[in-house]
Backbone bond lengths (Angstrom), bond angles and torsions (degrees), N, CA, C in turn:
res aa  C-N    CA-C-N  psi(-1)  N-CA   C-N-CA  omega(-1)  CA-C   N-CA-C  phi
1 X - - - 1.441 - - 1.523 109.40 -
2 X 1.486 108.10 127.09 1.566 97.51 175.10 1.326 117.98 -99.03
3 X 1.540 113.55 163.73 1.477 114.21 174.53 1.988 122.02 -75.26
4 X 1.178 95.36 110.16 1.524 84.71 164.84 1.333 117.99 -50.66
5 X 1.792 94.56 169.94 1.552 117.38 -176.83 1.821 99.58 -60.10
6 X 1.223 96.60 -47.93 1.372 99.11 -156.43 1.400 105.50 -63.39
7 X 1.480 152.61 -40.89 1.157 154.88 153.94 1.473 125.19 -42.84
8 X 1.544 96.24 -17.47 1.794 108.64 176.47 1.495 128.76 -88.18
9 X 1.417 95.42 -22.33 1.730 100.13 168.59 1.536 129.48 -80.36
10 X 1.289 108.74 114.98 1.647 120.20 169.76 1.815 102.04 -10.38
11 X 1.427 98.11 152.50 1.761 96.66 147.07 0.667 113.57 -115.00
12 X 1.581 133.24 156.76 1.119 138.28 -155.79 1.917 111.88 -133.00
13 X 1.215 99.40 134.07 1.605 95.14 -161.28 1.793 98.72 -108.05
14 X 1.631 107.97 154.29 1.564 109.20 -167.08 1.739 96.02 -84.88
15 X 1.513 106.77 132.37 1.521 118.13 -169.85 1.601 91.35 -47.42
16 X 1.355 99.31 160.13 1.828 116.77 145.32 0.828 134.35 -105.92
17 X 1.272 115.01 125.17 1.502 131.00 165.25 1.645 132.14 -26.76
18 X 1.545 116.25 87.38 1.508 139.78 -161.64 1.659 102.30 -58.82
19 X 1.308 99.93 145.85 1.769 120.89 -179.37 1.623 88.52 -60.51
20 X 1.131 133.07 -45.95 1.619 108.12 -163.65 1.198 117.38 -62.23
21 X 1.628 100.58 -39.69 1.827 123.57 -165.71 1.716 79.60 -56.64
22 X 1.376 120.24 -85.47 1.421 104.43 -152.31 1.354 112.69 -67.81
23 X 0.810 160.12 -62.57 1.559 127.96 150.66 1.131 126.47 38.18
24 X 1.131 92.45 -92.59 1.952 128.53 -179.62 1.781 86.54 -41.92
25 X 1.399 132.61 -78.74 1.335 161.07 -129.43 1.951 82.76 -81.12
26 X 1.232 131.92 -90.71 1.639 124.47 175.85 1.455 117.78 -45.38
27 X 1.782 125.08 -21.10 1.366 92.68 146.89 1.462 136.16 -96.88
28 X 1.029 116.23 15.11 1.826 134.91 160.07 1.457 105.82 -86.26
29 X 1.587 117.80 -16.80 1.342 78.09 175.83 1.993 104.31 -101.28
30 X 1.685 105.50 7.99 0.824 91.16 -176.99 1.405 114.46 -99.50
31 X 1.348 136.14 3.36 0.942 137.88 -179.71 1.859 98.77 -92.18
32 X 1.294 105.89 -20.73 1.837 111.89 154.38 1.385 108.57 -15.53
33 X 1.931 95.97 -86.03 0.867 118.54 -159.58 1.829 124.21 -72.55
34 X 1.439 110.00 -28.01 1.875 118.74 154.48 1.235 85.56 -35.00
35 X 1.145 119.09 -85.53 1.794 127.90 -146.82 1.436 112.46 -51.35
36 X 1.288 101.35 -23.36 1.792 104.58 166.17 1.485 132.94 -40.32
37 X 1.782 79.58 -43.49 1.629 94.18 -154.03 1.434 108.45 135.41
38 X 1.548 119.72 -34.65 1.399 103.37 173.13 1.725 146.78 -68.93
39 X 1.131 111.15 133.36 1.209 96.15 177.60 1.621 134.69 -57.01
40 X 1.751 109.46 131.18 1.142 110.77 -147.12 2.000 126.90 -61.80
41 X 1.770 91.59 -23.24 1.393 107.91 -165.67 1.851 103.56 -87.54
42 X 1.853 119.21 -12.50 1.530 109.56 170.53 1.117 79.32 -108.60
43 X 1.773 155.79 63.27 1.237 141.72 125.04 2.157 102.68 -98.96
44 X 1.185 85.61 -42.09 1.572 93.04 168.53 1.695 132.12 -60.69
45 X 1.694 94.48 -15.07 1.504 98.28 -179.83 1.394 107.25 -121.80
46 X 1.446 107.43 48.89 2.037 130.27 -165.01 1.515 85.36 -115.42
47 X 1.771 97.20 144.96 1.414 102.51 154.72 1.762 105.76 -90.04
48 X 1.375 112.90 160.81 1.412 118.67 172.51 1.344 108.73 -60.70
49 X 1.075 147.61 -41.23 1.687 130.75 146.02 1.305 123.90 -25.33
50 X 1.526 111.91 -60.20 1.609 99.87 -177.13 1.533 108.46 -70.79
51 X 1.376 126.03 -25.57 1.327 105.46 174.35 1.355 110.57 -66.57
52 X 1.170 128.09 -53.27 1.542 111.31 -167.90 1.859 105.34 -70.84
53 X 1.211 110.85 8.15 1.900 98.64 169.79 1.330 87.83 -89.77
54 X 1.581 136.60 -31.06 1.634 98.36 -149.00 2.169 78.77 -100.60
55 X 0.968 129.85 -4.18 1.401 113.32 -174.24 1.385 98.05 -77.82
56 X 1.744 127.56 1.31 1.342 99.51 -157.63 1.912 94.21 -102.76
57 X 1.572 118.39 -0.19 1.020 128.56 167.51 2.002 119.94 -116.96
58 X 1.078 87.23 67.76 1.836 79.34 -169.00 1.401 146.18 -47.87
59 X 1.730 80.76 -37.99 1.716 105.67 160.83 1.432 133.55 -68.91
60 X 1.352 103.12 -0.29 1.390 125.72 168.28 1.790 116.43 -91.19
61 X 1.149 93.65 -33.60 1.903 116.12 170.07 1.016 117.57 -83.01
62 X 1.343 140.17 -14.94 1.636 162.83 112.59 1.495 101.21 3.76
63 X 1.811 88.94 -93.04 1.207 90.38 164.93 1.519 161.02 -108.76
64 X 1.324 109.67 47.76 1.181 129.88 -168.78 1.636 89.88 -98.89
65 X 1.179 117.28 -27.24 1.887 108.66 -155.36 1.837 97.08 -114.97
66 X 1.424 112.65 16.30 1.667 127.87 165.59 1.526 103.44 -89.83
């Protein structure tokens, strides 16, 4: 009995996401948030969670740093 095609192809798994990429990606979003208005040194002492909660409302980061 032979093997079909279909049993013969590799599987193939979805890449992961590399230490540089995110890196790169939490400090863009933190220079986001400088550009907001926030001050730069309690954006520096953020976990990458709280930055992406307050980037996901900006106009709220507007005015939080008035």
């Amino acid at each position: 009995m032979r093997l079909k095609r279909k049993f013969q192809k590799t599987h193939l798994t979805r890449p992961r996401k590399g230490g540089a990429a995110k890196r790169r990606r939490q400090n863009d979003q933190k220079k986001r948030l400088v550009a907001l208005g926030m001050d730069e040194e309690t954006v520096r002492k953020m976990s990458p969670r709280e930055v992406l909660t307050l980037l996901k409302y900006p106009l709220k980061v507007k005015g939080q740093s008035e």
